[in-house]
C-alpha positions as CSV (number, residue, x, y, z in Angstrom):
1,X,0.0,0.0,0.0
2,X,1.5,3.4,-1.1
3,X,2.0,6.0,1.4
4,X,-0.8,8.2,0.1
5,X,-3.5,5.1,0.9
6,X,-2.0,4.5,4.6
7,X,-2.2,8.6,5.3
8,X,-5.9,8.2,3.8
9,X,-6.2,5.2,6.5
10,X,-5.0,7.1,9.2
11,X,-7.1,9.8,8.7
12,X,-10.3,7.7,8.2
13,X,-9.5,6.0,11.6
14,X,-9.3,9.5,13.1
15,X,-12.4,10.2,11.2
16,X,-14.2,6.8,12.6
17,X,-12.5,6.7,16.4
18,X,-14.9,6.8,19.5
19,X,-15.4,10.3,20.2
20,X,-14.8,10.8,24.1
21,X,-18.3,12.5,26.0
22,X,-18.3,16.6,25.6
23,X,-14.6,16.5,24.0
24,X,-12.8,16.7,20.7
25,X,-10.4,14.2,22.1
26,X,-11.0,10.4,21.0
27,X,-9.9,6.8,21.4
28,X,-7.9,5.1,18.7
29,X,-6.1,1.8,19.0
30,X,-2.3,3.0,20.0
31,X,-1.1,-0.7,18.0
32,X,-2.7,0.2,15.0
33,X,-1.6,4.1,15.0
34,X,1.8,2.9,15.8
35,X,2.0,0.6,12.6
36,X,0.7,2.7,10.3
37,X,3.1,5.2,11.4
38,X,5.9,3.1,10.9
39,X,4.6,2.3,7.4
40,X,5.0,6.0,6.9
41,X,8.4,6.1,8.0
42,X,9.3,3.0,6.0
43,X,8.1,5.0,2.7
44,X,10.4,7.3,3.3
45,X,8.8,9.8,1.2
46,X,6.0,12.4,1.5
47,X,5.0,15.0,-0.3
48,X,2.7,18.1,0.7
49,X,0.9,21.0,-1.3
50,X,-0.3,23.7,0.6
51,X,-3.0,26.2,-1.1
52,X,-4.1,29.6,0.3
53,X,-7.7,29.2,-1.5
54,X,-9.4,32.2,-0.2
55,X,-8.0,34.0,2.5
56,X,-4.0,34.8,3.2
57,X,-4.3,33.9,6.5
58,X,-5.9,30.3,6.2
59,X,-4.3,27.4,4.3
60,X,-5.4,23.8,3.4
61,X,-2.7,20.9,3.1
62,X,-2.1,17.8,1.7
63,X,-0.1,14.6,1.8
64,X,1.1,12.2,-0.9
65,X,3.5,9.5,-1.5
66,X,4.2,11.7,-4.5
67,X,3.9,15.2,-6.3
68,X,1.0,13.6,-8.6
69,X,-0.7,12.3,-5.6
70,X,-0.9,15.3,-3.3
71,X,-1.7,17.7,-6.6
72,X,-4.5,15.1,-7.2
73,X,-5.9,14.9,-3.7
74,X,-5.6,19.1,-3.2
75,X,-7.8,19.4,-7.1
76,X,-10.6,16.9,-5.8
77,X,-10.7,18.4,-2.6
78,X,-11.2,22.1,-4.2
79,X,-14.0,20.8,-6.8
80,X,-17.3,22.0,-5.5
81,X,-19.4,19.2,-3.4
82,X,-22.7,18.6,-4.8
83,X,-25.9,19.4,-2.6
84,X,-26.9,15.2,-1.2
């Protein structure tokens, strides 16, 4: 798996964790953090685009295991969502 797919991983388990009562804080599984962390490190490479989309003082940034990757995740994430 490419280093772009296990940053998407981690974030998705962020995304999915147990959210603790009346805090931002939650509960992952320190195991599985850990390993995908280490897959990161093992990769050896990542790449990030930061775009100032609307504002000078806010920013939006993203990961890849490569230039393509991170240009391709920042595009998709700047399209316009339709209405569900």
């Amino acid at each position: 798996m490419d280093l772009s797919a296990r940053l998407q991983q981690f974030e998705d388990m962020v995304r999915d964790a147990k959210s603790m009562p009346l805090s931002s804080s939650a509960l992952l599984n320190r195991d599985e953090v850990l390993e995908l962390i280490q897959d990161m490190k093992d990769a050896n490479t990542i790449w990030s685009v930061q775009i100032y989309p609307d504002t000078p003082i806010g920013s939006y940034t993203w990961y890849g295991a490569s230039l393509d990757v991170a240009i391709d995740a920042a595009i998709a994430a700047m399209q316009p969502k339709e209405p569900s």
